[in-house]
N, C-alpha and C positions, 0 to 999 in steps of 0.2 A: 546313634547320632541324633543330634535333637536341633530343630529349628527355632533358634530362640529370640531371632532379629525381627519378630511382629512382638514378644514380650518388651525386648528394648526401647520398640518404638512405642510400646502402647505407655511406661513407664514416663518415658520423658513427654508425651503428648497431656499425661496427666499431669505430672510436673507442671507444666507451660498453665497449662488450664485452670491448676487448683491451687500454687503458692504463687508463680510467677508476676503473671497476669495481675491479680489481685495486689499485690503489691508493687507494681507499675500502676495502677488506677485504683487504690482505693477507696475516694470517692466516684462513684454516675449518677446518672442523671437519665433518666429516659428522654426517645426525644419522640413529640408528635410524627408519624407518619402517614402522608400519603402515597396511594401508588396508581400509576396511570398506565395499562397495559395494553401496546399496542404490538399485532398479530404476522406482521410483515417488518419490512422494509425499517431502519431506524429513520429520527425525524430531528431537527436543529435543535439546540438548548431552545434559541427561539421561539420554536413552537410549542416545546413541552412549559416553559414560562408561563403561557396563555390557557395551559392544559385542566382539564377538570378532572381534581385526582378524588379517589376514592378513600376512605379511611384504610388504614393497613397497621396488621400488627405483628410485630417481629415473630416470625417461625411460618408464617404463614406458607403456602407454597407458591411461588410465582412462575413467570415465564415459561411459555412452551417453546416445543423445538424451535428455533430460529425466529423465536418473540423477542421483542426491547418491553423491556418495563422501566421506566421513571418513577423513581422516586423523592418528595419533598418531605427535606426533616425539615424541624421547626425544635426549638427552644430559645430559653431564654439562661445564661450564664449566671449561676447563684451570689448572690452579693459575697457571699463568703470566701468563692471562688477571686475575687477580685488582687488585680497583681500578680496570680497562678498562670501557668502554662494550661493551655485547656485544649485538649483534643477529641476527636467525634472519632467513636471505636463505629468502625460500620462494618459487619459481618453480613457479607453475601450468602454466603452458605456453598451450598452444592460443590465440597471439593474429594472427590475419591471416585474410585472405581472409572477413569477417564473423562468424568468433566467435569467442568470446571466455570464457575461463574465470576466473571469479570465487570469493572465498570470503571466508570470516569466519573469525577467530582467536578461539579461547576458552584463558583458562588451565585451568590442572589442575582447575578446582574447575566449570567449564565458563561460566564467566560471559564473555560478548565481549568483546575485547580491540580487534580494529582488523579491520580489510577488505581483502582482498588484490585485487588486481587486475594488469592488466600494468604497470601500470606505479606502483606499491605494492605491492610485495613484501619491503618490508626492515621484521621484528616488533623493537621494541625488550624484549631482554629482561633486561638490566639497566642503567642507568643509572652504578654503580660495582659489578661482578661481586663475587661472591666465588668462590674456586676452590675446587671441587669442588660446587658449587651443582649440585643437578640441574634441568634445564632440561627441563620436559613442557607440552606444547602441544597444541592440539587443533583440524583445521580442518577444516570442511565448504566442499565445491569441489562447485561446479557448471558448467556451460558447455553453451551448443548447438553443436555444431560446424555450419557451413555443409550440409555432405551430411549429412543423417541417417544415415547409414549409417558414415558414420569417426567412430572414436573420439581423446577427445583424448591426446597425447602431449606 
């Protein structure tokens, strides 16, 4: 007897990954990131608004056990883009083996927008763009990683 439901799942994970995906967004856009890591306790949109974020760049490893990290995107909406539906793909990271990275989207102004998770990661951020809109976003990510000791990535 042969265990073949990690081959099925690893089949349609690549699916999802490598036609789907791509052909739901085939144009992006990178977006500027900052990131402001804070060691406790989480802190208001408010505060982190005010916050002095660091450069960051996707893959990197963030948050430790029971950290908030804030994140500020930043772009600007390609003129070509203009009239198009335009959504911000924001991949946390850290989903398997029991944990699990989550967040909240606020706009500019810091008020909550929607909830990221693994599998909710696509912000709608405009419904018909205009081009050269600037697009600023703000997300507080959290996660346990399984080992206290790894951080997520």
């Amino acid at each position: 007897m042969h265990d073949r439901i990690n081959s099925g799942e690893e089949r349609i994970a690549a699916f999802l990954a490598e036609r789907l995906r791509p052909a739901l967004y085939p144009q992006r856009l990178p977006m500027d990131i900052g990131a402001w890591h804070l060691p406790g306790e989480p802190v208001p949109a408010e505060v982190a608004l005010r916050a002095d974020f660091t450069p960051f760049t996707a893959g990197e490893s963030w948050g430790g056990p029971w950290a908030t990290t804030w994140f500020r995107l930043r772009a600007t909406v390609p003129e070509r883009w203009a009239g198009r539906r335009v959504e911000a793909l924001i991949d946390l990271g850290g989903d398997g083996d029991g944990g699990r990275a989550e967040g909240l989207v606020h706009d500019e102004r810091g008020v909550p927008v929607q909830g990221l998770h693994p599998h909710l990661d696509a912000v709608l951020v405009a419904a018909s763009a205009t081009g050269g809109a600037p697009v600023r976003l703000l997300v507080e990510a959290a996660g346990q990683p399984p080992d206290r000791t790894r951080r997520r990535r």
